[in-house]
Every structure is written in structure tokens, then in C-alpha cells.
C-alpha positions as CSV (number, residue, x, y, z in Angstrom):
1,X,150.5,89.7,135.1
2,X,147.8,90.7,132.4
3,X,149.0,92.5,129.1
4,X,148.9,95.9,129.1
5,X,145.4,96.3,127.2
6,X,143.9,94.5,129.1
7,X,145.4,96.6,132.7
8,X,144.7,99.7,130.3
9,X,140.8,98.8,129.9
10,X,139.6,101.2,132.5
11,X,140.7,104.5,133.4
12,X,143.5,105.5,136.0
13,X,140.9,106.5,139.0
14,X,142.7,109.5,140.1
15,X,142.2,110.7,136.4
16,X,138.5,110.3,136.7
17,X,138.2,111.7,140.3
18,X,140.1,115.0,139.6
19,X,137.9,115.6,136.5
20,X,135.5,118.7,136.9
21,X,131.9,118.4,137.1
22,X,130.1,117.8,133.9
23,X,127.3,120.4,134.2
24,X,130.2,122.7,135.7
25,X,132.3,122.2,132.5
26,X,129.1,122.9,130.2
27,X,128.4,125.9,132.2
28,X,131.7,127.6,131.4
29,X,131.9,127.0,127.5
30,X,131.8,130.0,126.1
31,X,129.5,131.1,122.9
32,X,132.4,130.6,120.7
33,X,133.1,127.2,121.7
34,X,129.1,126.1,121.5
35,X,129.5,127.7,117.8
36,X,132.4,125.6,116.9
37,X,131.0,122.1,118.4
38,X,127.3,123.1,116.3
39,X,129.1,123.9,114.1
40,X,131.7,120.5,113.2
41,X,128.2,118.2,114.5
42,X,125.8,120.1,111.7
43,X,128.7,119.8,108.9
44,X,128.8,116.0,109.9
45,X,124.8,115.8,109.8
46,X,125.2,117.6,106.1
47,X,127.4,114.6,105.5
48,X,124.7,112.1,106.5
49,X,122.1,113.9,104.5
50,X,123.7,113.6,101.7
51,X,124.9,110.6,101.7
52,X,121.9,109.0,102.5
53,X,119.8,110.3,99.6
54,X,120.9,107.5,98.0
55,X,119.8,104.8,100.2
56,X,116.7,106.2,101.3
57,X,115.8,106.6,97.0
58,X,117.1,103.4,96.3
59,X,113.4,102.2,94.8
60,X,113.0,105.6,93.0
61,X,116.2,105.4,91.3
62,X,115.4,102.2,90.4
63,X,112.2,103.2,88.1
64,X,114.2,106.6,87.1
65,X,117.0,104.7,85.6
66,X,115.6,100.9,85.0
67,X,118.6,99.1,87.0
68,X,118.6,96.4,89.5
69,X,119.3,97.2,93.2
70,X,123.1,95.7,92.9
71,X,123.7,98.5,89.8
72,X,122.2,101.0,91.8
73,X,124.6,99.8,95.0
74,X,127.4,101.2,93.1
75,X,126.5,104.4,93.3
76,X,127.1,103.7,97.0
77,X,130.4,102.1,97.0
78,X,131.9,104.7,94.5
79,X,130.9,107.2,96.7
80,X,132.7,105.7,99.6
81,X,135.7,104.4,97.5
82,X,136.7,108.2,96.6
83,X,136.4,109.6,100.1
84,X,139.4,108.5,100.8
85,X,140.9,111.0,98.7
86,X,139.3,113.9,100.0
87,X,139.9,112.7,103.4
88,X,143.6,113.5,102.5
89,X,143.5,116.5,100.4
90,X,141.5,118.2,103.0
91,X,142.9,117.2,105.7
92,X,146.1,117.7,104.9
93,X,145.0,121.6,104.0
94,X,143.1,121.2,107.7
95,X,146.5,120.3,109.5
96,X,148.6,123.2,107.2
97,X,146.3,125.9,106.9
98,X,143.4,125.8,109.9
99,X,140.1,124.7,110.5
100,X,138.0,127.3,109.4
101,X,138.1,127.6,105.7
102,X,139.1,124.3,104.3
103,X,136.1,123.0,105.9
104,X,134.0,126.1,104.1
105,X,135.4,125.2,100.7
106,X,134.6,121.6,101.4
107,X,131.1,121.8,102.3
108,X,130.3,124.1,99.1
109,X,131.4,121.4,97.3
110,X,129.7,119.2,98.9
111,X,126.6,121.1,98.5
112,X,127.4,121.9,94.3
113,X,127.4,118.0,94.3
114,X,124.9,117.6,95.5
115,X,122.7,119.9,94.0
116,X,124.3,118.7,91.1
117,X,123.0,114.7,91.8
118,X,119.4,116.1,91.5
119,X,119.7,117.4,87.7
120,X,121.4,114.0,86.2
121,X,119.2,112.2,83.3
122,X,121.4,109.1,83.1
123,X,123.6,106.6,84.5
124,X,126.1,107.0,83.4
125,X,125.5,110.6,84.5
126,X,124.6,109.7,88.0
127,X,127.6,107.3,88.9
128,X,130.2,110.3,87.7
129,X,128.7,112.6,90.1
130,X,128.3,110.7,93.0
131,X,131.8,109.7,92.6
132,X,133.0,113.2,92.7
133,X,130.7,113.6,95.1
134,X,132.5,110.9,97.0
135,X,135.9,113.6,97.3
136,X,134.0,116.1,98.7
137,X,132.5,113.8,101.3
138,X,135.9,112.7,102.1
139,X,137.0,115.8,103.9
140,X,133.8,116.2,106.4
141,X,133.9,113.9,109.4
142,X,138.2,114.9,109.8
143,X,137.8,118.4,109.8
144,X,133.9,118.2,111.5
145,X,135.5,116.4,114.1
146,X,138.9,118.6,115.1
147,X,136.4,121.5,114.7
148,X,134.0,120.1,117.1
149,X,136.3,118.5,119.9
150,X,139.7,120.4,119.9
151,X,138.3,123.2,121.6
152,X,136.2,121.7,124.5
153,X,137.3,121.0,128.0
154,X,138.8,117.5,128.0
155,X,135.9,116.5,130.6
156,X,133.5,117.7,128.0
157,X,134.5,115.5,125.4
158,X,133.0,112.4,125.8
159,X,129.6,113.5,125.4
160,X,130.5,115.6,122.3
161,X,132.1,112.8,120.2
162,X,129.0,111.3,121.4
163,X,126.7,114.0,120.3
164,X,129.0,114.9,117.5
165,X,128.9,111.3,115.7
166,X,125.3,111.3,115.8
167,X,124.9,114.0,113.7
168,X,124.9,111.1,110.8
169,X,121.8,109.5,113.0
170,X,120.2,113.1,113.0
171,X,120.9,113.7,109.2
172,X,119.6,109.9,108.2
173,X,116.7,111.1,110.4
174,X,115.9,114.6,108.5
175,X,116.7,112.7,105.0
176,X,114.2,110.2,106.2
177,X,111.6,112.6,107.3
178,X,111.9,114.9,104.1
179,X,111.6,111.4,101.5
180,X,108.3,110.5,103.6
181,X,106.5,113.9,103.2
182,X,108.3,115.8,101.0
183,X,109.7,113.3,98.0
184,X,105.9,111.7,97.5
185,X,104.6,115.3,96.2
186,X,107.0,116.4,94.7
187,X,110.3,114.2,93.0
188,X,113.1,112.0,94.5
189,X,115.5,114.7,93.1
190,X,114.1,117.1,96.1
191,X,115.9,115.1,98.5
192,X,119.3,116.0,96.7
193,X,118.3,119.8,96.6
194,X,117.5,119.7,99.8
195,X,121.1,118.0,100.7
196,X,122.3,120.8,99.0
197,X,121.1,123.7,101.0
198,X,122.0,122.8,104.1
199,X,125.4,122.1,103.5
200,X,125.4,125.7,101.9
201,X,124.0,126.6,104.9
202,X,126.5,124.8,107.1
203,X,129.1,126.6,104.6
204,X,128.1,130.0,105.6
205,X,127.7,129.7,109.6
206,X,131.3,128.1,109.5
207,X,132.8,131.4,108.0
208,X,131.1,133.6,110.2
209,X,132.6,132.0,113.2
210,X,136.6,132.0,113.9
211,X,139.5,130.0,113.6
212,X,139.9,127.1,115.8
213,X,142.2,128.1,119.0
214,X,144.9,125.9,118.1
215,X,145.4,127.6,115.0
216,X,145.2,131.5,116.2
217,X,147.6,130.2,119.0
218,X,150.4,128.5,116.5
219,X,149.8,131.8,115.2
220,X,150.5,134.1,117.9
221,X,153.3,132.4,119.0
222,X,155.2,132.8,115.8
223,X,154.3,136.5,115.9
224,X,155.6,137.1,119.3
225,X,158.8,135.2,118.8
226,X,159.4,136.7,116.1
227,X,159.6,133.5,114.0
228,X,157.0,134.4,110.6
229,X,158.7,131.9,108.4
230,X,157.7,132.3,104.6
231,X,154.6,130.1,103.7
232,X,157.5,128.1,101.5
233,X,159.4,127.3,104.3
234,X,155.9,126.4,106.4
235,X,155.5,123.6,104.0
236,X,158.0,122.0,103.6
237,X,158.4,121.7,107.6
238,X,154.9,120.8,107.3
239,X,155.3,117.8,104.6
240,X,159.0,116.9,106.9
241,X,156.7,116.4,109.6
242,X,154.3,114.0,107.7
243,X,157.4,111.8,106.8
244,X,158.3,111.8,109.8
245,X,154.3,110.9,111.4
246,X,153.9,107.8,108.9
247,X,157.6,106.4,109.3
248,X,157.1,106.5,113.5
249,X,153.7,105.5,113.3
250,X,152.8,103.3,110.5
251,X,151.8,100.6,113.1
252,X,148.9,103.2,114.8
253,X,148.4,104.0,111.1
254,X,147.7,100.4,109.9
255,X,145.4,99.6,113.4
256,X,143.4,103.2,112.5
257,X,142.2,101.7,109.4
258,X,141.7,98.4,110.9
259,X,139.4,99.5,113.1
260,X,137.7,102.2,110.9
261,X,137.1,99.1,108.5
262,X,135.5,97.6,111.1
263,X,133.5,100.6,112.4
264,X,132.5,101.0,108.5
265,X,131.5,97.9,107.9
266,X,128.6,97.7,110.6
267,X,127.4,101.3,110.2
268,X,127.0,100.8,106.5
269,X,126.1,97.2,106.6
270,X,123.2,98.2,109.1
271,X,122.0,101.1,107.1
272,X,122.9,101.2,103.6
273,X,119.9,98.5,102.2
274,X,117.7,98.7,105.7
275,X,115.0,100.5,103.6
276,X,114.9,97.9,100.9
277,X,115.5,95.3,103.0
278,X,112.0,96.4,105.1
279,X,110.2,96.6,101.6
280,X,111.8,93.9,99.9
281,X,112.0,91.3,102.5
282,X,109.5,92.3,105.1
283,X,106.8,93.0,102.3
284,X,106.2,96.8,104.0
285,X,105.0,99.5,102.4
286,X,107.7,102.6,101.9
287,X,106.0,104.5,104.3
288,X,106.1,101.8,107.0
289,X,110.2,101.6,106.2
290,X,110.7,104.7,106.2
291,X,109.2,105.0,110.1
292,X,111.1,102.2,110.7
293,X,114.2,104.0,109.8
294,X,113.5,107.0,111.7
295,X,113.3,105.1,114.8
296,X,116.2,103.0,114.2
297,X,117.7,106.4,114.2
298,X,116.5,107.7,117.2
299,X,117.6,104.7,118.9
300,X,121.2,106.0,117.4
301,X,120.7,109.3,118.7
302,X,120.3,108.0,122.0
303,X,123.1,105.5,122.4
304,X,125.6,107.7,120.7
305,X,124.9,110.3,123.9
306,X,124.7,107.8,126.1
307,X,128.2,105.8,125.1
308,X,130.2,109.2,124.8
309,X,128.9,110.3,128.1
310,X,129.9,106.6,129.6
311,X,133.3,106.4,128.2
312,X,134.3,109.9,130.2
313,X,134.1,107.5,133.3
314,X,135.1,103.7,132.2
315,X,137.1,104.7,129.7
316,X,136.8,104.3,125.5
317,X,137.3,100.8,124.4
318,X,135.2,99.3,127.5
319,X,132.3,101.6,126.5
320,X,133.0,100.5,122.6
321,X,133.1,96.7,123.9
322,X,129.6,96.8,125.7
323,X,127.9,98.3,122.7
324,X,129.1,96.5,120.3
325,X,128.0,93.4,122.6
326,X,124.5,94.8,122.6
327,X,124.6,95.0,118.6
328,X,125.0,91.2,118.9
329,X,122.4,90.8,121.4
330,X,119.5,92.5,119.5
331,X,120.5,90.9,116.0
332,X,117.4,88.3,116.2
333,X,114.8,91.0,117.2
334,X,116.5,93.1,114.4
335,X,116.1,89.8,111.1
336,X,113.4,87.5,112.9
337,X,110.0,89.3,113.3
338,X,107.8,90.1,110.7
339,X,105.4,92.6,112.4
340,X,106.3,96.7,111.9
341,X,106.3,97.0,115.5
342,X,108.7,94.2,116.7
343,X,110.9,95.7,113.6
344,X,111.2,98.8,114.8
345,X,112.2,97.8,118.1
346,X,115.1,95.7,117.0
347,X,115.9,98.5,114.5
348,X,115.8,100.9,117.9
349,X,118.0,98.3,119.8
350,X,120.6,97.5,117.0
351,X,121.3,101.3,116.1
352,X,121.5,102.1,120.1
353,X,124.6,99.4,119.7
354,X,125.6,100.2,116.5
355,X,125.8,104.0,116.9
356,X,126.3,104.1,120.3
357,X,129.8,102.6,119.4
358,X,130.6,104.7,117.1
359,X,129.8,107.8,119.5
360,X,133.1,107.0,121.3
361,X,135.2,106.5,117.8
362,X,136.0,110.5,117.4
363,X,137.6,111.2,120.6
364,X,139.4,108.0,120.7
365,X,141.1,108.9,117.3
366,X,141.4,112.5,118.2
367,X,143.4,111.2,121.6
368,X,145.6,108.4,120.1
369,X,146.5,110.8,117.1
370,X,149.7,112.6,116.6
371,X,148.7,116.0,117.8
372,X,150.0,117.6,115.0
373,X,147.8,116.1,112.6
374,X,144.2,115.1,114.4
375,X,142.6,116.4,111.0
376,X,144.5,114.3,108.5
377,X,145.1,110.7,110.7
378,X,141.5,110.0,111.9
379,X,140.1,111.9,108.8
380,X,142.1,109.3,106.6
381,X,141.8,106.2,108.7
382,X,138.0,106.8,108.9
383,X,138.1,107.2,105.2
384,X,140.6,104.2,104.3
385,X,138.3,101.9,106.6
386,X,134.8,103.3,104.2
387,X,136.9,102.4,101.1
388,X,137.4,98.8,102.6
389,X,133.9,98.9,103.5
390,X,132.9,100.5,100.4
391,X,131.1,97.2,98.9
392,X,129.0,96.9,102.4
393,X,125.8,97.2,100.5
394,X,126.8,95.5,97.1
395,X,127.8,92.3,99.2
396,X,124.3,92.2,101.1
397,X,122.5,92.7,98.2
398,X,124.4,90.3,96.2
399,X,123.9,87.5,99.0
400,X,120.4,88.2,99.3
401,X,119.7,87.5,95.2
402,X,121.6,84.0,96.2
403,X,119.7,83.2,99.5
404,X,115.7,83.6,98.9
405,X,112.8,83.2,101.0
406,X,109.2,83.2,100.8
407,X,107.2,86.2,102.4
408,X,103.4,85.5,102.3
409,X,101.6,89.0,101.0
410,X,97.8,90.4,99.9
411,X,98.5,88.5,96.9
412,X,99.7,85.2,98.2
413,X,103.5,83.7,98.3
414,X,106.3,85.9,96.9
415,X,110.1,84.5,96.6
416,X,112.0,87.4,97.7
417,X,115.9,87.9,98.2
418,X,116.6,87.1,102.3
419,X,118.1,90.1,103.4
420,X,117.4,89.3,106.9
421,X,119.5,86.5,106.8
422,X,123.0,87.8,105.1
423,X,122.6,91.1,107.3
424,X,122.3,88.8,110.3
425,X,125.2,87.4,109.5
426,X,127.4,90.0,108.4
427,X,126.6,92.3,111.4
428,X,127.5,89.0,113.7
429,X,130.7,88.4,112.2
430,X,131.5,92.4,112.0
431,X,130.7,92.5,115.8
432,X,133.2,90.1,116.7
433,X,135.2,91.2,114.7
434,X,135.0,94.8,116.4
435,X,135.2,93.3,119.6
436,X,139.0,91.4,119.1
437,X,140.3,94.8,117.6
438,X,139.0,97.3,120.4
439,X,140.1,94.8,123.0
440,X,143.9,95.1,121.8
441,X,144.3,98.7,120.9
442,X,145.8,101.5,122.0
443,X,143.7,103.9,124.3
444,X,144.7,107.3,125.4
445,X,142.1,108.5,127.7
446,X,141.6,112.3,128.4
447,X,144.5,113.7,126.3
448,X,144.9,117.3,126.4
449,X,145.8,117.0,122.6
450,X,145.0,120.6,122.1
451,X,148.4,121.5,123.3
452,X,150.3,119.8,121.2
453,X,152.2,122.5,118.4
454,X,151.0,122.8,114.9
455,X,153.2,120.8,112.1
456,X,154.1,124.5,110.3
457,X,155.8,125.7,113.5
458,X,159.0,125.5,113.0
459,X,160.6,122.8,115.3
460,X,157.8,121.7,116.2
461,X,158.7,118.2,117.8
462,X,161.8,119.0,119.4
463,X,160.0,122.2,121.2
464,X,157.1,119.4,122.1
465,X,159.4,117.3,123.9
466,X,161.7,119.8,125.1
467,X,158.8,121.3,126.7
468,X,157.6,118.0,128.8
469,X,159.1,118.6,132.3
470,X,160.9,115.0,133.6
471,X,157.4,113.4,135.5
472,X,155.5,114.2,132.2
473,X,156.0,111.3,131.2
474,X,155.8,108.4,133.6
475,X,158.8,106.4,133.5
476,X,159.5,107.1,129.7
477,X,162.6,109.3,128.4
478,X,162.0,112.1,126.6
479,X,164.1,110.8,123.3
480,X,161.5,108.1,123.0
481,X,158.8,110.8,121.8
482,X,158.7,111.3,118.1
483,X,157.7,113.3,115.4
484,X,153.8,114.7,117.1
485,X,155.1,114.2,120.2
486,X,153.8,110.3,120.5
487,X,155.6,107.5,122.3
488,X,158.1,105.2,120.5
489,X,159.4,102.6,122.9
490,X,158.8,101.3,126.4
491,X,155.7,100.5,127.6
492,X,153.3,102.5,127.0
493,X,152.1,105.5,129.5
494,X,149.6,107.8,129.9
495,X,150.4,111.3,129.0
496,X,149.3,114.3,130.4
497,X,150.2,117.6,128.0
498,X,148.6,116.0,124.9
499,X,150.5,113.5,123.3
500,X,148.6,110.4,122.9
501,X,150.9,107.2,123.8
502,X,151.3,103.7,122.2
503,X,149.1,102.1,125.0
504,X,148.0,98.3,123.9
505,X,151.0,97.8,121.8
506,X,153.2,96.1,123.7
């Protein structure tokens, strides 16, 4: 018999056939719940925009502060190394206190940051802020993502991690657009300011809409049971409950990061120099790279709709595996030509893979998660895997300075650093990478995680599985569910009120 992964690959088809109607399910969403998803997908693009600045000034920078493309690169990889941190601090006040204003606070810091990256004289200056900047970032894509997904219909959420992720594409694609007509009249630092308003503006439309569902639920609950425990005892049930998360799922936890690191590793590695690597490389002019970009970011766009919208019918990992095989595919067309239009369309082709990928990576976390904590796992693991992934840009740029090629311009031969080459490579070996770790894992298609309890209600995991009725879980006991209501032992089965299971580890 094949291992379970492998049986697991494609979804139960009685689980597909009952599924309502797509266009039905759209057409019943109410205002609130097209607020919330614009709302968690524009926070993300925020994310992108900002982050971007960076890469997309890269040459600027370089003038402004006379330092090679590796010193610059650091900016980068400090900025990715700290998210980590404020993937936990704010996803941790996520999970405890609700959606709504943690994600507020964050984004106005993001946006002070970011302002704050446009003013910098130095350095010295500019690597302390971006680093700080870094924290701020952190905390998006966990609490953009529960925002955005938790209170959809579960036949609705393919398509919105889809459309959700590619909020990055769409804020690559505005930073892009602003540095080509924007920056060149007025300063690189616009860029920055212009970061900065829309994440204030992403601050403000978050706080005029409500709390996520979950939340007011846990809520209301406790009021009508009478059981308003003091905020001190809400914590410390709340930190009892992450002990108990990490020591009954430490081996989810580790695969999380694994695959995040992964995941990280070929967005950044695909992006982060692809505008110096255009100019540098490919002799073209920044305007020309800066097209380029923006269709490589349409192509994004499209395949991350196109792969969330797939994966509703044959299932997460499958659609993760066929993407990632047509990243590997388009690699020559994306490193071999030398004309703009070829270029382009490898950079269309590539980002279609790349992104389209990554379109099914928010509602795969957000259904293997413990329920109790879909802000603080994937917003973590998703951060863990940047900070291994951090150096993305630093390694490509370092192996191109070692691996040189000659590019014939206006003015005759130039020896230039081979980007093309080490990004072909990397991205290869990424790929495949990808493609052994999404075959193996664990896969919990169309959970109905937004039933699952809080971690501040009191008892939380023993109501959870005192609540499953004896065919909730097929063939499992009900002791073998742990703290957020995940699966601990046995093979691993599908389960229906919200609780993702163990499925691939077996």
C-alpha cells in the first residue's frame, strides 16, 4: 500500500462534491466579510511595498551612500533576520487579544518606519532602521492572513489565500510603478514615504472595521456562561496553552519552518537582486528592469489566483507540486536570453510558478495549525523560514562577484558579475528542494478551523474535544487530540469541526 502522503495527495471526493458553488459562496459574503479579506490582502500589499523599496533602490542607494551591492544586501537580510521577532510578539498579542488592533498598532509602526527609512543620512543610520523596521514587518503576513481567511466560507478560501498572498506581487507591482515615474523626478526617498502612507492608510480602514468573528464569539460565550475570568487568569491559560502547543507539536512546528525556509528562499531568491541582476547582467537600462519587474509581477498575480482557486479541487500540496514544477521549467527562459522581450516572458513564467506556489501556502498553514493559534504558528514559521532565508540576496550577489561573464554593450565588452547563472542555480536546487518537502507533509484540506475555541477560554481543549461527537473523528479516540485540538497518534484523519490532523506524518 502507498504511504499515507502519498494516498493523502488529492482530496477525499465526497469532500469536493458536497462543496457549494464558488460564485454561490461569493454571492453570500457579506460587506463585513469583503472588508476583513481587503482588508488582511492590503495590509500584506503594505508589507510588500515596503519591503521592496529596498530592492527596487538598490542602484540609488548605492550612489547615496558609496557601498557595494553586497553592503547594501544587508539592509535586506537584517530586515528579514528581525521579523521573526515581530512575527512572535504580534502574534502572540493576535492569538490573546484579537485581530483587530494588534494589527492596527502594527501597521503604524510599520508605516513610522518607514517613513522614518526616507530621512536617514548614513549607514550606519539606514541599517538601524531597517532592522527595526524588520520587527514591525514581522507581525503582517500572521495577522493579514487570520484576518483575511478565518472569516470566509471554507469553499471560498482557496482563491483568497490565492488572492491574499499576491498582495506582495501587487505591492512589488505599485513600488515598481511609483520608482519608474515617480522616484526619477523627484528622490529615491519618495518611495519610502510613499510606503509609509499606505500602511497608515491600511492602519486606519482596519480600525474602522470590527473584530474578527472568532474573537467576538470567544467573547460572547464567556459572557453568556457566565465565565469573565480576570484578564490575569486569561493569560496565564493563554501562555499554559502555548506550552502545551509547542510540546505536542514541535514536529509540525519544525516542518513549518522547513517549508517556510523553503518558500522564502525562492520568493526572495527570485526577487530580491532581479532589478540589478537586469541592469547589471543583462546590460538594460533601469527603465527596461523596472518593466520587466512589473510583468514578472503580473505573471505572479495571475498564478497566485489561479493556484488558490486549483487547490479548492485537487487539493494543496498537488497544486504546490505543479507550480513549483513550472518554476523549474521556465528557469532557462528566465537566465538564457538577452533580449527585454524574451526576459520578460521568462520573468512572467517564473513568478506564475514561483507565486502561484506560494498562493496556496496561507491556507495550508492556516488548516494544519492548531486552531487556537493560526496567528502566532504560521505567522512564526513564515518568519523563522525568512530568517533562514535571510542571506537569499547576499549569497546571489556574493556568487555572482565570483562567477563573471562578458556582456557586449554601446561601448564594447564589459566583465560583469553572472547573476544569471547563480540565480539559475539556486532557484533549481530550491525547487527541488520544495518539491521533496511538500510531497511528505501534512495536508488538512478544507478545515473548518474557525470553530476551534480561543487559547484565553478557559478549558479550552478539553471543551474542544469534549465537544467532537464519536464519528468526528474517523477512527481516532478522542484522548489522542491535544492541546488546539490537533491529532497526536494513529494515523492521521481528516477532521471535520476544525482541527487540522497530523496527515503525512506517519
Amino acid at each position: 500500500m502507498a504511504p499515507y502522503f502519498l494516498r493523502n495527495l488529492v482530496p477525499k471526493r465526497e469532500k469536493v462534491e458536497r462543496a457549494r458553488p464558488l460564485l454561490e459562496v461569493l454571492a453570500s459574503l457579506t460587506w463585513t466579510q469583503w472588508g476583513l479579506f481587503f482588508s488582511g490582502w492590503l495590509a500584506w500589499t503594505c508589507d510588500a511595498i515596503d519591503f521592496f523599496t529596498v530592492s527596487l533602490t538598490l542602484v540609488n542607494l548605492q550612489k547615496q551612500f558609496n557601498r557595494s551591492t553586497h553592503d547594501l544586501t544587508t539592509s535586506i537580510t537584517l530586515t528579514l533576520l528581525f521579523r521573526s521577532a515581530g512575527a512572535v510578539i504580534f502574534g502572540l498579542l493576535s492569538d490573546r487579544f484579537g485581530r483587530k488592533w494588534p494589527l492596527v498598532v502594527n501597521l503604524l509602526l510599520v508605516a513610522v518606519l518607514s517613513l522614518g527609512s526616507g530621512f536617514v543620512h548614513t549607514f550606519q543610520q539606514f541599517l538601524a532602521v531597517r532592522s527595526l523596521f524588520g520587527i514591525g514587518m514581522g507581525g503582517v503576513w500572521g495577522l493579514a492572513s487570520a484576518t483575511a481567511l478565518e472569516n470566509l466560507p471554507v469553499e471560498a478560501r482557496g482563491l483568497a489565500s490565492g488572492i491574499l498572498q499576491q498582495g506582495y506581487a501587487v505591492g512589488y507591482l505599485i513600488a515598481a510603478v511609483v520608482n519608474l515615474y515617480l522616484v526619477p523626478h523627484t528622490t529615491w526617498r519618495a518611495l519610502f514615504w510613499t510606503g509609509a502612507g499606505v500602511s497608515a492608510f491600511a492602519a486606519v480602514l482596519r480600525a474602522l472595521l470590527p473584530e474578527s468573528q472568532v474573537f467576538l464569539r470567544a467573547r460572547q460565550e464567556q459572557k453568556e456562561n457566565g465565565l469573565g475570568k480576570p484578564t490575569q487568569s486569561k493569560t496565564r491559560i493563554f501562555f499554559h496553552e502555548i506550552k502545551q502547543m509547542l510540546l505536542n507539536h514541535w514536529l509540525l512546528a519544525i516542518y513549518a519552518v522547513l517549508l517556510m525556509s523553503g518558500f522564502n528562499f525562492l520568493s526572495h531568491g527570485s526577487q530580491d537582486l532581479y532589478p540589478t541582476y537586469l541592469q547589471v547582467s543583462k546590460g538594460f537600462s533601469k527603465f527596461d528592469s523596472t518593466v520587466a519587474t512589473i510583468i514578472g509581477n503580473c505573471g505572479a498575480i495571475t498564478g497566485g489566483a489561479v493556484a488558490g482557486f486549483v487547490s479548492q479541487y485537487i487539493g494543496r500540496r498537488l497544486t504546490i507540486i505543479i507550480f513549483v514544477l513550472l518554476v523549474g521549467a521556465f528557469i532557462p527562459l528566465w537566465i538564457i536570453p538577452t533580449s527585454f522581450s524574451k526576459l520578460s516572458a521568462g520573468a512572467f513564467c517564473v513568478q506564475f510558478g514561483v507565486q502561484g506556489a506560494w498562493g496556496v501556502v496561507p491556507i495550508l498553514l492556516s488548516e494544519i495549525s492548531p486552531p487556537a493559534f493560526r496567528s502566532t504558528f504560521p505567522g512564526v514559521a513564515y518568519q523563522l523560514g525568512n530568517m533562514v532565508s535571510s542571506a537569499s540576496a547576499q549569497i546571489e550577489a556574493t556568487g555572482g562577484e565570483h562567477s563573471r561573464t562578458i556582456i557586449h554593450t554601446p561601448q564594447g565588452p564589459k566583465d560583469v558579475p553572472n547573476y544569471a547563472l547563480v540565480q539559475g542555480i539556486f532557484i533549481g536546487v530550491v525547487a527541488a528542494y520544495l518539491l521533496v518537502l511538500t510531497l511528505i507533509g501534512p495536508e488538512n484540506h478544507g478545515s473548518h478551523f474557525e470553530r476551534g475555541k480561543t487559547a484565553f477560554q478557559v478549558g479550552a481543549s478539553k471543551e474542544d474535544v469534549s465537544s467532537i461527537p464519536e464519528d468526528g473523528v474517523h477512527g481516532t479516540d478522542r484522548s489522542s487530540l491535544g492541546s488546539g485540538g490537533v491529532e497526536e497518534k494513529g494515523e492521521a484523519q481528516h477532521v471535520e469541526d476544525g482541527r487540522p490532523a497530523k496527515n503525512g506524518f506517519v
